[in-house]
C-alpha positions in Angstrom: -22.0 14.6 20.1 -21.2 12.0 17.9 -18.4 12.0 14.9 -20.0 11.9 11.6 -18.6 10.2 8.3 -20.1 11.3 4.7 -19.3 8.9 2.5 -19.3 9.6 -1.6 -20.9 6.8 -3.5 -23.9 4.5 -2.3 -22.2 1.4 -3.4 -21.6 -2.1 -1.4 -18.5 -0.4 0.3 -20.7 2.1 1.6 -23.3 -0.2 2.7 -20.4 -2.2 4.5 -19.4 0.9 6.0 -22.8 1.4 7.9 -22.7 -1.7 10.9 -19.5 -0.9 12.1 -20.3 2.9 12.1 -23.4 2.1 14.1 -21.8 -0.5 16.7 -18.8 2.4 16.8 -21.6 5.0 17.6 -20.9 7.1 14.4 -23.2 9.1 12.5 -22.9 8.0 8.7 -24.1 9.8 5.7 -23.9 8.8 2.2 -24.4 10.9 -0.6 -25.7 8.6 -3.9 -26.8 9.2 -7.1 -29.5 7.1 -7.6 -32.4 6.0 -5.2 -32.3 2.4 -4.0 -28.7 1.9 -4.3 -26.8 -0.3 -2.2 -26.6 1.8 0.9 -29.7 3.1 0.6 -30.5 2.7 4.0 -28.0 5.4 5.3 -28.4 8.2 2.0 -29.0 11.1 3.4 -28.8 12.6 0.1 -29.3 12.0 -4.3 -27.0 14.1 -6.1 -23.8 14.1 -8.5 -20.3 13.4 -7.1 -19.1 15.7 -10.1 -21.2 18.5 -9.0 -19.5 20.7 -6.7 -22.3 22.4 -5.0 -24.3 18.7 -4.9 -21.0 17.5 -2.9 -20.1 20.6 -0.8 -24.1 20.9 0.1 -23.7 16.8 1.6 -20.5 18.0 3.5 -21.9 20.4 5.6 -22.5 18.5 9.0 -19.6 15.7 8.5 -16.0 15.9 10.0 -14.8 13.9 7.3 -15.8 13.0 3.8 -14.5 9.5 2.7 -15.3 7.8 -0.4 -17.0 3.8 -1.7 -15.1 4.8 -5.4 -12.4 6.5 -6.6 -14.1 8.9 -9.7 -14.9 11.7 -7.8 -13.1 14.7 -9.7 -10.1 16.4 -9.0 -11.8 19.8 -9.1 -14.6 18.8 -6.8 -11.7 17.6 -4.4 -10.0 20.7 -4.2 -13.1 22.6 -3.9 -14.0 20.5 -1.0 -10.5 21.2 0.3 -10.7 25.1 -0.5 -14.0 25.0 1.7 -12.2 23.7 4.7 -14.0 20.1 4.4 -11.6 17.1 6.1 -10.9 14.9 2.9 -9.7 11.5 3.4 -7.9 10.0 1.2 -7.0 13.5 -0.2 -6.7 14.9 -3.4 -3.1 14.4 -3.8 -3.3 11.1 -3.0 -6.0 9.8 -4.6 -4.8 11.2 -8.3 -2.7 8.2 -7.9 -5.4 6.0 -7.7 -7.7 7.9 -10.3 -4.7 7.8 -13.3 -2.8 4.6 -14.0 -0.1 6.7 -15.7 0.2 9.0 -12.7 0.4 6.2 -10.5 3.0 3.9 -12.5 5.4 7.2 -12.8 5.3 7.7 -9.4 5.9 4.2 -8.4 8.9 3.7 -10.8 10.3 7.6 -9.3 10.2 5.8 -5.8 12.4 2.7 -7.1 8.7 0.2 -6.7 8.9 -2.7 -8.5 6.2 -2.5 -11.6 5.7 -4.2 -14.6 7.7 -2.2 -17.8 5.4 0.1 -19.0 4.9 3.3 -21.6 2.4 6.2 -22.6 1.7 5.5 -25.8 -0.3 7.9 -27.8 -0.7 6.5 -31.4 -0.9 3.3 -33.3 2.9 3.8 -33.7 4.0 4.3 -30.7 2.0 1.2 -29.6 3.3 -0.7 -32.1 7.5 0.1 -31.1 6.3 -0.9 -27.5 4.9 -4.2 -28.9 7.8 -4.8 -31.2 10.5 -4.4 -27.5 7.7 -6.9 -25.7 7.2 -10.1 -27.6 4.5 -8.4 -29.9 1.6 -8.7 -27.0 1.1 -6.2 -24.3 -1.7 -5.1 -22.2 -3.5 -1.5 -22.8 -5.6 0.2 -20.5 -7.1 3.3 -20.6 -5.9 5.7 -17.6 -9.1 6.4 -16.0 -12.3 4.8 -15.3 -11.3 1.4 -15.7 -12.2 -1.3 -12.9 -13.2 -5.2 -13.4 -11.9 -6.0 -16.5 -13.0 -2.9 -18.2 -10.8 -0.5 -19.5 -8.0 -3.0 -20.5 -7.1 -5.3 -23.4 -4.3 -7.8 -24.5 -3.5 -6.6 -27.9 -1.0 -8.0 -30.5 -1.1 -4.3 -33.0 -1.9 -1.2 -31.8 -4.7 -1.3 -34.1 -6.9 -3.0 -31.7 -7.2 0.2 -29.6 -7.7 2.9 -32.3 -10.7 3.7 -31.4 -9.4 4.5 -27.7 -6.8 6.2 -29.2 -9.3 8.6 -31.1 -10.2 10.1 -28.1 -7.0 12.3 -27.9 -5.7 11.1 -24.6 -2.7 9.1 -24.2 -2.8 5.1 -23.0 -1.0 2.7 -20.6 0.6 0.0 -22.3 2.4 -2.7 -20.8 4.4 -5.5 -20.6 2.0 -9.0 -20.8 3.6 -10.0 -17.3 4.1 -14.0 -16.8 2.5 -14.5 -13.2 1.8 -17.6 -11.2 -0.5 -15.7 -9.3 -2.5 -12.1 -8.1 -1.9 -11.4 -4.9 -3.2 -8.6 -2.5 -1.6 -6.6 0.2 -4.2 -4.4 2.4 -3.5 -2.1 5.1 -5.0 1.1 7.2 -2.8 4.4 7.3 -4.6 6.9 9.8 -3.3 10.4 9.2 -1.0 10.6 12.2 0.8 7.5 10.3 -0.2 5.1 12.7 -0.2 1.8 9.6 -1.9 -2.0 10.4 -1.6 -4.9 8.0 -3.4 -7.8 7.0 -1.8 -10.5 5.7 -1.2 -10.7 2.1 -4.0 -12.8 0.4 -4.4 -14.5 -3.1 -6.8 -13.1 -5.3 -8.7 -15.4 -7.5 -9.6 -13.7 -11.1 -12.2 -14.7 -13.7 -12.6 -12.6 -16.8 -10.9 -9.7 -14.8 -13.4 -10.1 -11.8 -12.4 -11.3 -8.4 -14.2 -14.1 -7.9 -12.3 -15.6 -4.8 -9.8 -14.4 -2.1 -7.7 -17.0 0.0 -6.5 -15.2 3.5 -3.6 -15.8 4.0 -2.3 -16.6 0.4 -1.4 -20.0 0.7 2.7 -20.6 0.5 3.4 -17.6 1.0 7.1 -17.2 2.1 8.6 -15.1 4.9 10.1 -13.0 2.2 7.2 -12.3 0.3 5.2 -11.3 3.0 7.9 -9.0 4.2 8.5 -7.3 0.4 4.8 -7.5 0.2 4.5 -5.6 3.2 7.2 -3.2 2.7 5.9 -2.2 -0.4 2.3 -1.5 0.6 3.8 0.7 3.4 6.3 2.4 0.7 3.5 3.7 -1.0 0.8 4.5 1.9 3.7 6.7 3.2 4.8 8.2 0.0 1.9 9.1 -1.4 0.3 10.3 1.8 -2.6 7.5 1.8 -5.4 7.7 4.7 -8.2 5.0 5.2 -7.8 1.1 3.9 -5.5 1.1 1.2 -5.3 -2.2 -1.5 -1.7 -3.4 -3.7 -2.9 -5.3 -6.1 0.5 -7.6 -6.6 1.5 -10.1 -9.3 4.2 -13.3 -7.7 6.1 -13.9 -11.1 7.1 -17.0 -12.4 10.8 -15.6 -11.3 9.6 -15.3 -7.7 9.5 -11.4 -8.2 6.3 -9.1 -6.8 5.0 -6.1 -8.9 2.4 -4.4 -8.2 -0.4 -4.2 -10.5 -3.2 -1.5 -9.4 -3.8 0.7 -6.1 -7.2 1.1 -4.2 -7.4 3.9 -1.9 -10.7 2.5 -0.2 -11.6 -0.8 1.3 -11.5 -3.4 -1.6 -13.0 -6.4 -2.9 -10.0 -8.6 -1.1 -10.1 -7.5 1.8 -13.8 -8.3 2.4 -13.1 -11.5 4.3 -12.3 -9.5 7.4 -15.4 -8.4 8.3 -15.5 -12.6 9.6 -12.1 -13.5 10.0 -10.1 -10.5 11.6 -10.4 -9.1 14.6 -11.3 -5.4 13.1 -12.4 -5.3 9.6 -11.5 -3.2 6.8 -14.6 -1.4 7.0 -14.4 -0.8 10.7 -10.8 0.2 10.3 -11.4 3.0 7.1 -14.0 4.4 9.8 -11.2 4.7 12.4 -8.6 5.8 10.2 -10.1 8.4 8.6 -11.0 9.6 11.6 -7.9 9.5 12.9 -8.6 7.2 15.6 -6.4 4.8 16.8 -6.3 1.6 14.6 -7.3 -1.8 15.9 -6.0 -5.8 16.0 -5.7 -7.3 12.6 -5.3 -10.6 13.7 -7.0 -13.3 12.2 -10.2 -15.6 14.0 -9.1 -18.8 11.7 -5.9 -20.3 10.4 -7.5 -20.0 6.9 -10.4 -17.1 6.0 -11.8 -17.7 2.4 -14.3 -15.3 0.6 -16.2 -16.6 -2.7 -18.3 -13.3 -4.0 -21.6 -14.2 -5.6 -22.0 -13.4 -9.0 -25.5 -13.0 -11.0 -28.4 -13.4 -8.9 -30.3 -13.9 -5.5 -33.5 -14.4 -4.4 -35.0 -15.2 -0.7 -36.0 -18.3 -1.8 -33.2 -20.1 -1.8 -31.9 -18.8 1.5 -33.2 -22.0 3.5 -31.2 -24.4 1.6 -28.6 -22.7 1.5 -28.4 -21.8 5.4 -29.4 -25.7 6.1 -26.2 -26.8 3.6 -23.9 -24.5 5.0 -25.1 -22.8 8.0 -21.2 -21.6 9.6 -20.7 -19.4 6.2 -21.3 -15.6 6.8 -23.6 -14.3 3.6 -23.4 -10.7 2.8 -26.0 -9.6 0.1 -25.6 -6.1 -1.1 -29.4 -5.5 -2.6 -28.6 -5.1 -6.0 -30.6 -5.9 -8.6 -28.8 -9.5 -10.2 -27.5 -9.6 -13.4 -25.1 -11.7 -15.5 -22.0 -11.3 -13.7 -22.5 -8.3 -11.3 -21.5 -9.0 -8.2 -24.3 -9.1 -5.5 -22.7 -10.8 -2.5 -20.5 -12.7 -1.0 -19.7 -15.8 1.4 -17.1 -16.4 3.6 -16.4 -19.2 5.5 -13.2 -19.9 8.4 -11.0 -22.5 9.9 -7.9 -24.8 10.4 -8.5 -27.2 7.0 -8.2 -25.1 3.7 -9.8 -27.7 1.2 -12.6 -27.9 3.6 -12.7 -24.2 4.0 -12.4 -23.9 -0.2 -15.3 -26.5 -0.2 -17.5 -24.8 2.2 -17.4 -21.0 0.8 -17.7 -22.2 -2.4 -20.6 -24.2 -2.2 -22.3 -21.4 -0.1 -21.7 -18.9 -3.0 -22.9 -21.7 -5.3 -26.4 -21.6 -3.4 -27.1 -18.4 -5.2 -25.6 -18.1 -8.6 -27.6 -18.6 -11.8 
């Protein structure tokens, strides 16, 4: 008999989630909300991750429940937990990832370097914090905020009134002077068995990830160690199961601070699934399982993954194959849309301009 994985959320991380749990031999169910969502062809069930009885009627059957986001409630957690249902990442552990302000109290309790930060809740408040930080800082609201939404670069706390309105306190912080984003990805399995990649640049665009370099070129001894130590800091501390992101900004003073968490694979650490020897989607699977982790090492010198924003169609898959046919495509079935991403491209080897040139034109293939 088989071990089965029920995944909440029939995103693209669940979709990526389904080929390794076949080769593996895993059952995997996914519990979406909509029909025809990105894993739609493992949904074994439409329902609402902030219903408890919708979610505790798709646990029956699996030995774990894992997760392709991060909003599932704290009170349908617990009741999952209270039922005797294997959660992984947990509850405890994935507050942390659910409420900036949580997360950037616990970090600063555990001596983690972060950017200075405050709770501000009112225009005044706001406004001191400017006044201490050059008169600009970056607001964002605690919860629900991913890809650019959710956060702002404001100058008077004016400018987020209106968030302000609705009662809750907001995360303000300092306007940090980076040279670039940088992201650390590992697996923790619950035993505490831990495998790293190595620390990859992120590429942004209007707060989307539009590009991820594996490994981040330049990157010195030291910052992969510190990198590496921090990621592993906070897996540890805060109990972290599955893949795990640090999203990191290198300062122009050649300090790291870490910028957000992801407890679930992430956008940067899609290039694995070509260029390491397990992927992150393979390795969540294993870790939440508790099985032993596998090989991170890498198939190329350099791994580079350009996500496809806006659009596909079938049409211009012979081209694009022809142009650039050593570039792995993964298409997500989404419906395109200004923006949104619906794929990406990956390409691998020894020359980085040429492996920059090759990804990029892939991705090109299919934007509008």
């Amino acid at each position: 008999m088989s071990l089965t994985v029920g995944v909440i959320g029939g995103g693209q991380l669940a979709r990526m989630m389904v080929p390794p749990a076949l080769e593996l031999g895993l059952g995997i169910r996914v519990l979406a909300e909509n029909a025809g969502e990105s894993a739609g062809i493992a949904v074994t069930q439409l329902g609402d991750y902030r219903n408890v009885d919708d979610v505790l009627r798709f646990a029956e059957g699996a030995d774990v429940i894992t997760f392709d986001h991060e909003h599932v409630p704290q009170s349908v957690l617990r009741a999952l937990v209270d039922a005797g249902v294997v959660v992984r990442p947990g509850p405890d552990a994935l507050v942390f990832a659910q409420d900036k302000l949580r997360m950037r109290a616990r970090l600063t309790e555990l001596g983690l370097p972060v950017p200075d930060w405050a709770a501000v809740a009112s225009v005044d408040e706001l406004d001191a914090f400017l006044a201490e930080h050059g008169g600009r800082a970056i607001v964002k609201t605690p919860r629900g905020g991913y890809d650019g939404k959710g956060v702002r670069v404001v100058s008077a706390g004016a400018e987020v009134a209106d968030w302000l309105e609705r009662g809750e306190p907001l995360l303000a912080e300092e306007l940090v002077e980076f040279r670039r984003e940088l992201s650390q990805m590992l697996a923790r399995r619950p035993s505490g068995e831990i495998a790293l990649w190595p620390v990859v640049e992120s590429i942004q665009r209007d707060g989307v990830c539009v590009e991820v370099i594996a490994p981040a070129p330049g990157a010195s001894t030291k910052l992969i160690q510190v990198a590496a130590e921090i990621a592993t800091t906070i897996a540890a501390e805060l109990d972290v199961t599955g893949a795990f992101a640090v999203e990191l900004f290198e300062t122009t003073d050649d300090r790291l601070l870490v910028n957000e968490l992801a407890m679930r694979p992430h956008n940067s650490g899609h290039w694995s699934i070509d260029g390491s020897a397990t992927s992150q989607f393979e390795q969540h699977l294993r870790a939440v399982l508790d099985l032993p982790l596998g090989p991170t090492t890498t198939r190329d010198a350099w791994s580079v993954m350009v996500n496809v924003l806006g659009g596909t169609t079938a049409d211009r898959y012979p081209a694009a194959f022809a142009d650039q046919p050593d570039v792995k495509y993964h298409f997500y079935g989404k419906e395109p849309r200004p923006g949104r991403k619906v794929g990406h491209a990956t390409a691998g080897g020894d020359d980085l301009d040429d492996v920059v040139f090759r990804a990029r034109a892939a991705a090109a293939f299919f934007e509008d």
